[in-house]
C-alpha positions as CSV (number, residue, x, y, z in Angstrom):
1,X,-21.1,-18.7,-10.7
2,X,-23.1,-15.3,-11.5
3,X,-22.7,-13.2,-14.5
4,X,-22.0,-9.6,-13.4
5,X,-23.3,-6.9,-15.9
6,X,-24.7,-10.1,-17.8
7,X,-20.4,-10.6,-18.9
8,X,-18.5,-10.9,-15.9
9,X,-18.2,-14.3,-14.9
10,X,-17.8,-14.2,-10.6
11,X,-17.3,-17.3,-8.9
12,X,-17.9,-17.0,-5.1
13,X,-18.5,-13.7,-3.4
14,X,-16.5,-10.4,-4.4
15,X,-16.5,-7.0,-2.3
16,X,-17.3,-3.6,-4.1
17,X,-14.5,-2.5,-4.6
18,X,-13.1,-5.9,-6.4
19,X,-16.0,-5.9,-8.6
20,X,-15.1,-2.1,-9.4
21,X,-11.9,-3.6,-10.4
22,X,-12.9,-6.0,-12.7
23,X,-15.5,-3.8,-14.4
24,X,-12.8,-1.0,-15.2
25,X,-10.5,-4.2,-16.6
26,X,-13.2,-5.7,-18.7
27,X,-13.7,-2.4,-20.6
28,X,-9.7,-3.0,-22.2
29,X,-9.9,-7.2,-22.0
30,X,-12.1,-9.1,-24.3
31,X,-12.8,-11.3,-21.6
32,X,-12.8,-11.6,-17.9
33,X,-13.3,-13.3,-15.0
34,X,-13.3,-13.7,-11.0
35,X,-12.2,-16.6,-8.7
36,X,-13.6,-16.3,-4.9
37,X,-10.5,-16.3,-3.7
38,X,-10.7,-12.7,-4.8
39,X,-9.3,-9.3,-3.2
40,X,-8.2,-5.8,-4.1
41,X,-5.2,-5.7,-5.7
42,X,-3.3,-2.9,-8.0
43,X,-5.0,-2.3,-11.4
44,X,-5.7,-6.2,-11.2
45,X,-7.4,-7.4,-8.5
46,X,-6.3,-10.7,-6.8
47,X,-8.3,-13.8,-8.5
48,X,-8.7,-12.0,-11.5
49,X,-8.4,-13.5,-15.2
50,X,-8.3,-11.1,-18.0
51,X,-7.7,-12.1,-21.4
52,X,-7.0,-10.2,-24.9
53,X,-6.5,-11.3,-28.4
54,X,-3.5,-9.7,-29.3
55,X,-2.3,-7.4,-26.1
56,X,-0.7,-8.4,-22.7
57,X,-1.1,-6.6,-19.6
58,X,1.6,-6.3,-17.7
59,X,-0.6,-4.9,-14.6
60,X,-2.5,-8.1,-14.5
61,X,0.8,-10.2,-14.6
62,X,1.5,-8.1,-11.6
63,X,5.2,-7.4,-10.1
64,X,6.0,-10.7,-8.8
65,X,5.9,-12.0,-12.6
66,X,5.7,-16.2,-12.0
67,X,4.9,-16.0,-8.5
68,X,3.6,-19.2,-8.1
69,X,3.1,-22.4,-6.2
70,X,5.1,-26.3,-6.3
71,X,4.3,-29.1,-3.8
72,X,6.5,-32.4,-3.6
73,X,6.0,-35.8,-2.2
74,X,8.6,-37.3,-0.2
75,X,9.6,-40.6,0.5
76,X,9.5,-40.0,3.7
77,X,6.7,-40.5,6.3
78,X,5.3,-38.5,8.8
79,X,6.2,-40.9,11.9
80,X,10.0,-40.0,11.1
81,X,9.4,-36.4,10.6
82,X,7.1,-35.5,13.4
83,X,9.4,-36.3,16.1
84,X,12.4,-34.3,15.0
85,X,10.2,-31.6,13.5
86,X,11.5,-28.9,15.9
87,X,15.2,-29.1,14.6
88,X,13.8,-29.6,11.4
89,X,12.3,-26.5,11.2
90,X,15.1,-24.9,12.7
91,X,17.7,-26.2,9.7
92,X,14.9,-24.5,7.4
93,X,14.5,-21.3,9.0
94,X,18.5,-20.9,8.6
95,X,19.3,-22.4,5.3
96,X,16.6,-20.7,3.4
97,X,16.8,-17.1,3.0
98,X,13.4,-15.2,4.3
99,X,12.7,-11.2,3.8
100,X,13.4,-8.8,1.1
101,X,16.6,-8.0,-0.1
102,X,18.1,-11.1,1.0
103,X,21.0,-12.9,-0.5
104,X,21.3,-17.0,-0.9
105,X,24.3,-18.0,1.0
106,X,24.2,-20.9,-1.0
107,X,25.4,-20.9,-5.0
108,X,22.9,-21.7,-7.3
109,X,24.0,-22.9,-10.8
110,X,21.1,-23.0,-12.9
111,X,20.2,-22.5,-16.6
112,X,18.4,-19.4,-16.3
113,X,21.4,-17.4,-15.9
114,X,22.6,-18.3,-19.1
115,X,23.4,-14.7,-20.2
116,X,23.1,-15.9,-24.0
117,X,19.2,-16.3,-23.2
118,X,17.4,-14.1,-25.0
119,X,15.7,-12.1,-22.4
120,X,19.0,-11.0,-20.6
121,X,19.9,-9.1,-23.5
122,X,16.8,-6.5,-22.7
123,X,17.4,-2.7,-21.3
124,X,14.7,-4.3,-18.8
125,X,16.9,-7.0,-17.3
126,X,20.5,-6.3,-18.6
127,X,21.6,-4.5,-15.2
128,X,19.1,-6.9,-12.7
129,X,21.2,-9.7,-13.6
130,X,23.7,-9.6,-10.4
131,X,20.4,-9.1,-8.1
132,X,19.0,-11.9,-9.8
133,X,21.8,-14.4,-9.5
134,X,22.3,-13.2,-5.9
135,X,18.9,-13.6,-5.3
136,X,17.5,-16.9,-6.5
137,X,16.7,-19.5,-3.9
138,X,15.3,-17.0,-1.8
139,X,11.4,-16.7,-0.7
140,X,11.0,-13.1,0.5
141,X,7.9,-12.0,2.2
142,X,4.6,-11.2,3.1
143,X,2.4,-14.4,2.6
144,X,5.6,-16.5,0.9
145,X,6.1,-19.5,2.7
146,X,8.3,-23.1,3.3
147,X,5.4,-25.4,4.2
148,X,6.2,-29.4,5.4
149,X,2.8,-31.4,5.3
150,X,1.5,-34.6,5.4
151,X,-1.7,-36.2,3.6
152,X,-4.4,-38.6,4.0
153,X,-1.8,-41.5,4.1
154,X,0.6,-39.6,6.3
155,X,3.2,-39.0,3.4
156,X,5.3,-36.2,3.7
157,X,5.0,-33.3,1.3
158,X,6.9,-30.1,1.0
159,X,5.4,-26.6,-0.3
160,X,6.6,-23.7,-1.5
161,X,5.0,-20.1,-2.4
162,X,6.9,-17.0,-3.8
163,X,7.7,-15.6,-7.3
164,X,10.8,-13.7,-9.0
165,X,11.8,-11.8,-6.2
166,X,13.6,-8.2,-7.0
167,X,14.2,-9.2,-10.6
168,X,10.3,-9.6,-11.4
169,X,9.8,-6.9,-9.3
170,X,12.4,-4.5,-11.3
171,X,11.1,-6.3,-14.7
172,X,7.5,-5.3,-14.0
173,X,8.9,-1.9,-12.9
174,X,10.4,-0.9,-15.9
175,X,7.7,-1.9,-18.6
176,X,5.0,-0.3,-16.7
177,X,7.0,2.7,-16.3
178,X,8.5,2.4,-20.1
179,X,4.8,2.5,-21.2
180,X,3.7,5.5,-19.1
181,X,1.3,3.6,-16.9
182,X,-0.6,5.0,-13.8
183,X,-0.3,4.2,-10.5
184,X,-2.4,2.8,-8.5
185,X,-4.9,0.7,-6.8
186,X,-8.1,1.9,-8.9
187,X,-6.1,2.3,-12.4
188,X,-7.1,1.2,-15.8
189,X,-4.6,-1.8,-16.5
190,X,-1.7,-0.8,-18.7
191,X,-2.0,-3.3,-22.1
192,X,0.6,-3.0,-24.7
193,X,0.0,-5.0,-28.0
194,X,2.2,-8.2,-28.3
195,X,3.1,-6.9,-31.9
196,X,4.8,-3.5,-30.7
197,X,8.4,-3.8,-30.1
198,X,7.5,-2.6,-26.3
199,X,4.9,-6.1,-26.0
200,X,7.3,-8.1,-27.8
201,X,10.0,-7.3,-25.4
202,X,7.9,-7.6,-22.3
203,X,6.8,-11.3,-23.4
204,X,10.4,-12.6,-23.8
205,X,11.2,-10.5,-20.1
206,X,8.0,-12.1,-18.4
207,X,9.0,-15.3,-19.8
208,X,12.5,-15.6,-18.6
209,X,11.2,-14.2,-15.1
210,X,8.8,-16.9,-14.9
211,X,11.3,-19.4,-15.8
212,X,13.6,-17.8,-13.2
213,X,10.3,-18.2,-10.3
214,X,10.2,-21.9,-11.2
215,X,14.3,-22.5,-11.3
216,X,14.3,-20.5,-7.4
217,X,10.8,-22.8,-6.5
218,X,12.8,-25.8,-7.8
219,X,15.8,-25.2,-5.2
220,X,14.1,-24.3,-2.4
221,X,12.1,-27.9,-2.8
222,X,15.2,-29.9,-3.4
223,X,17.2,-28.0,-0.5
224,X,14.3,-28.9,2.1
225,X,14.3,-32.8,0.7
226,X,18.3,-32.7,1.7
227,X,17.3,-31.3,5.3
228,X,14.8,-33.9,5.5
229,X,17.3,-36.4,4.3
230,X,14.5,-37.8,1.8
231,X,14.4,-38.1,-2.6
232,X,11.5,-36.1,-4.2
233,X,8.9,-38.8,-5.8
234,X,6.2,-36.8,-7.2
235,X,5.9,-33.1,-8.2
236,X,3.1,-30.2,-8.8
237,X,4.4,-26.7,-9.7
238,X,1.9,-23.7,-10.8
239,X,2.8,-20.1,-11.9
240,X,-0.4,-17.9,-11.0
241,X,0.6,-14.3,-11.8
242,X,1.8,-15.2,-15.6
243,X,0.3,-15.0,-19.4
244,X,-0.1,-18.3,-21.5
245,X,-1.5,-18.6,-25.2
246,X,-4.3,-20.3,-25.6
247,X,-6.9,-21.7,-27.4
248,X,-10.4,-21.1,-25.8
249,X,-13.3,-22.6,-28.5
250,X,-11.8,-21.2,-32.0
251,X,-9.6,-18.1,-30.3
252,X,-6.1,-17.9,-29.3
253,X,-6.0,-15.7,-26.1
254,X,-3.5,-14.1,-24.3
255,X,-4.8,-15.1,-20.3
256,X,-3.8,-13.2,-17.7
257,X,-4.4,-15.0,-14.6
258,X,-3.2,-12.8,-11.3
259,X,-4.0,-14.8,-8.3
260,X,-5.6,-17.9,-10.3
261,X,-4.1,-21.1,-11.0
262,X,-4.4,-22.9,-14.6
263,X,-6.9,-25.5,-14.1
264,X,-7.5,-27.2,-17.6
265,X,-8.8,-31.1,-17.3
266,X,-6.4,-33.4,-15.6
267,X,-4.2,-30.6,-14.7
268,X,-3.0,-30.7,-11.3
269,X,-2.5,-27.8,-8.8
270,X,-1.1,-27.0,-5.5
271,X,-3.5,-24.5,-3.9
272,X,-2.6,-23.0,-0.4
273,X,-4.4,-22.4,2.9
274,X,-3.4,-20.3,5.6
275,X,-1.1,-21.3,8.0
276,X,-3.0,-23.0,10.7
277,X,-5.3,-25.1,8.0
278,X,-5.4,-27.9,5.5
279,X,-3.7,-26.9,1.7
280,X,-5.0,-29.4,-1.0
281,X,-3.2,-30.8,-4.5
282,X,-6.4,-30.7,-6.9
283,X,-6.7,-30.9,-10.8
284,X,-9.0,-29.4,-13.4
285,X,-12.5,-31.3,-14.3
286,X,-14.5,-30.3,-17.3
287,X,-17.9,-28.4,-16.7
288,X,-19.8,-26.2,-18.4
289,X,-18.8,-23.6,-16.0
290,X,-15.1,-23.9,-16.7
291,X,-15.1,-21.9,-20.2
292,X,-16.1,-18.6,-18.1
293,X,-13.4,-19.0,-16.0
294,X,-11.5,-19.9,-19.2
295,X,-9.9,-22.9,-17.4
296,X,-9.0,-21.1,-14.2
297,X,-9.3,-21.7,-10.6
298,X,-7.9,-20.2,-7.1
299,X,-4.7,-20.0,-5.9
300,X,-4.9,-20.0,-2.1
301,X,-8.2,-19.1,0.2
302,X,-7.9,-15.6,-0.7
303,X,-7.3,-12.7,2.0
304,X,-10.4,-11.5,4.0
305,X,-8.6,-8.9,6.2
306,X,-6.2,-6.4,4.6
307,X,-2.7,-6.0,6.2
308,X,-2.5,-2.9,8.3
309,X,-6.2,-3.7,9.3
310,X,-5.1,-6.9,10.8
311,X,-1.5,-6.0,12.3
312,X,-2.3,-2.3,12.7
313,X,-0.9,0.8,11.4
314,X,2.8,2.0,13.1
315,X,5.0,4.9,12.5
316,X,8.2,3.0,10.9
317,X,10.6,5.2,12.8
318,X,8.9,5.5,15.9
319,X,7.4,2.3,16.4
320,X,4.8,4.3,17.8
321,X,0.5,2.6,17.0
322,X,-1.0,4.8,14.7
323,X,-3.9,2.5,14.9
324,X,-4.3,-1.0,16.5
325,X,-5.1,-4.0,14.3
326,X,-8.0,-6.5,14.7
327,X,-5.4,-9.6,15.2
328,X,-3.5,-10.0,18.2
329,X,-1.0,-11.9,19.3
330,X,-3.4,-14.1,21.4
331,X,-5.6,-15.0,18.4
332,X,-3.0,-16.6,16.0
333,X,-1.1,-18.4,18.3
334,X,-4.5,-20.1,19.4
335,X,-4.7,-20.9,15.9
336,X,-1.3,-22.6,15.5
337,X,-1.5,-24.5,18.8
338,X,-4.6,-25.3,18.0
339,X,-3.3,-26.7,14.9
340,X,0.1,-28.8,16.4
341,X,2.3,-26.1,13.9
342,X,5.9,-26.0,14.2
343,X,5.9,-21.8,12.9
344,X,9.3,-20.0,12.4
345,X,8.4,-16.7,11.5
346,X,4.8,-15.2,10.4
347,X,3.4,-11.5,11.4
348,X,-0.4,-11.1,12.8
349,X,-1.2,-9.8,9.4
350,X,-0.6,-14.1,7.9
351,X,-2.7,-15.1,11.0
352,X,-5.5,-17.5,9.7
353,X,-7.9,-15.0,10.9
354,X,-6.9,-12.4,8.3
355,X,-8.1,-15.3,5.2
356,X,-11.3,-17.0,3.9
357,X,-11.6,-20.6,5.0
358,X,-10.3,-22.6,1.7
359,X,-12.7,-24.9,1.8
360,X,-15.4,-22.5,1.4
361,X,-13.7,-21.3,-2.0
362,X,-13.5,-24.3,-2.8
363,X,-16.6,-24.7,-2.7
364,X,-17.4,-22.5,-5.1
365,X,-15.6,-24.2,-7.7
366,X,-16.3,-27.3,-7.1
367,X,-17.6,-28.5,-10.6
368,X,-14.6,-27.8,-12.1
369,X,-12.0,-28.7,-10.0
370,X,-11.1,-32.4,-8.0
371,X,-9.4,-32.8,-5.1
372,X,-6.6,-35.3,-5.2
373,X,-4.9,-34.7,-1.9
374,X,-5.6,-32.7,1.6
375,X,-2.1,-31.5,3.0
376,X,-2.1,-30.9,6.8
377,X,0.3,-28.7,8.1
378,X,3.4,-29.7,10.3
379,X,5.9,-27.3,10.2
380,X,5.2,-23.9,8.3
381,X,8.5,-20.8,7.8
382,X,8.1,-17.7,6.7
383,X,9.7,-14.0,7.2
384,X,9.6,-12.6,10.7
385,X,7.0,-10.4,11.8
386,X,9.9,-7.5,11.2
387,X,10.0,-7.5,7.6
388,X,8.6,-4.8,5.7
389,X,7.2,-5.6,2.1
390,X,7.8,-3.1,-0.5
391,X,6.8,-5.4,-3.5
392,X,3.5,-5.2,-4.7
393,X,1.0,-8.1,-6.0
């Protein structure tokens, strides 16, 4: 960990531009910070913490409010999954919903639709509520993802990555638009105080699309344990684009952690790789190191190559190559034969050449953080290399 500006606590390596970012949010937060996993990302960049003592920022919450990560263990091993994993995949690939836009085909009763919770009665979510219900169960996009893994002892574990869909999306949407916020990639965060009626209002919105992140998170797990045939024994669920309040020494903070994962002693995480490597279930250690990051860690190995630098840039009505990416077609499947993957789905620009190796970020956390399990991947599903992402970080 170096201290940048002798107050900006950076953990691994950071590019200009990222550190830019995090210097234009430290003038607004009263404290910051960076994970390695770091990259560019709007306002907020990706791996950045930024906490205030009475204000929320709904730029570093981002506009997939709760995206987030769960793992589950399985009683099920991997000698009974690896030889049916090609059908396996297959039942996945068409009973979970991929892309944007996209409906479940399956009804999902859950709490969160309760229409006598308090956030549905907001100008903010009253009219998502139909996208919403229609929506929930589904993954989307972009660098979301159905994992099936298996550890050390070759026990079978599911994972899962992706947020609130269109309803966080439309949530986000409205506040920052509601509070007259810029634009932007290099923008000064928009922060609204949690005692206006605008902050007050976006807590109980964030909070209902979190819990609406972990209710879709939830399905999804439980759907791929009934394709495997197999009961859910042990479970691991993070949000990392959320807000908590907490206590840090003799403050109550609100943290923003956009791309981080909580990481407070003994609490457990699932943090992802990239498609072709390992993903690992770690937990929080204390260290003197873990009050800058105010209990914060990564949430995946971080991207190293931006999208349209890996996949290229093309004319959307044409098809026609604007300019050719770095990643071909070549490169990645190497990577996931290399690796024994079953893939359904996945552009050039989720290659593992487009992201740091994890256990180099790790690395750079390694005094606060324990690994408690190294998932390999069998079988990973994601959107097709067609879908086009209009939701932003």
């Amino acid at each position: 960990m170096q201290l940048i500006d002798g107050t900006i606590p950076v953990f691994g390596e950071a590019d200009e531009k990222t550190l830019k970012q995090i210097r234009t949010c430290a003038r607004t937060a009263d404290k910051v910070a960076l994970m390695p996993d770091n990259h560019l990302g709007y306002g907020v960049p990706i791996g950045g913490v930024v906490a205030y003592r009475n204000a929320i920022s709904p730029t570093g919450v981002g506009y997939d409010i709760g995206c987030g990560n769960k793992a589950v263990r399985l009683d099920m091993t991997g000698a009974d999954l690896r030889p049916d994993i090609g059908r396996i995949m297959d039942e996945v690939a068409n009973t979970i919903s991929f892309g944007i836009g996209r409906k479940n085909a399956e009804r999902v009763d859950s709490a969160v639709l309760d229409k006598t919770l308090d956030g549905w009665n907001l100008d903010a979510t009253r009219p998502l509520y139909q996208k919403a219900e229609a929506q929930l169960g589904t993954v989307g996009s972009g660098n979301h993802y159905v994992d099936i893994f298996t550890d050390e002892e070759d026990r079978v574990w599911i994972g899962v990555h992706f947020g609130s869909r269109g309803f966080g999306h439309g949530v986000a949407t409205w506040f920052l638009k509601a509070a007259g916020a810029k634009d932007g990639m290099d923008v000064e965060p928009c922060v609204l105080d949690v005692n206006s009626d605008l902050g007050s209002q976006y807590l109980l919105a964030m909070s209902l699309a979190g819990a609406y992140a972990y209710a879709g998170r939830d399905w999804v797990c439980n759907r791929v344990a009934k394709i495997l045939g197999a009961a859910v024994v042990e479970a691991v669920h993070n949000h990392h684009n959320f807000a908590w309040h907490e206590k840090h020494g003799e403050e109550l903070l609100w943290v923003v952690r956009k791309g981080a994962t909580p990481a407070f002693p003994g609490e457990k995480g699932f943090v992802g790789g990239s498609m072709g490597e390992q993903s690992v279930i770690l937990e929080g250690v204390e260290n003197e190191n873990a009050k800058y990051s105010l209990y914060s860690t990564v949430h995946g190995a971080g991207r190293a190559m931006g999208r349209n630098e890996a996949r290229g840039v093309f004319d959307r009505k044409t098809g026609e190559c604007k300019r050719a990416g770095k990643v071909t077609h070549e490169m990645m499947r190497s990577w996931i034969d290399r690796s024994g993957i079953e893939l359904r789905g996945g552009g050039l620009d989720e290659s593992p050449d487009c992201y740091k190796r994890l256990d180099e970020v790790l690395a750079s956390v390694s005094d606060s953080v324990r690994i408690l399990h190294r998932l390999t991947p069998v079988g990973v599903a994601m959107a097709s290399a067609r879908e086009f992402d209009p939701y932003k970080d």
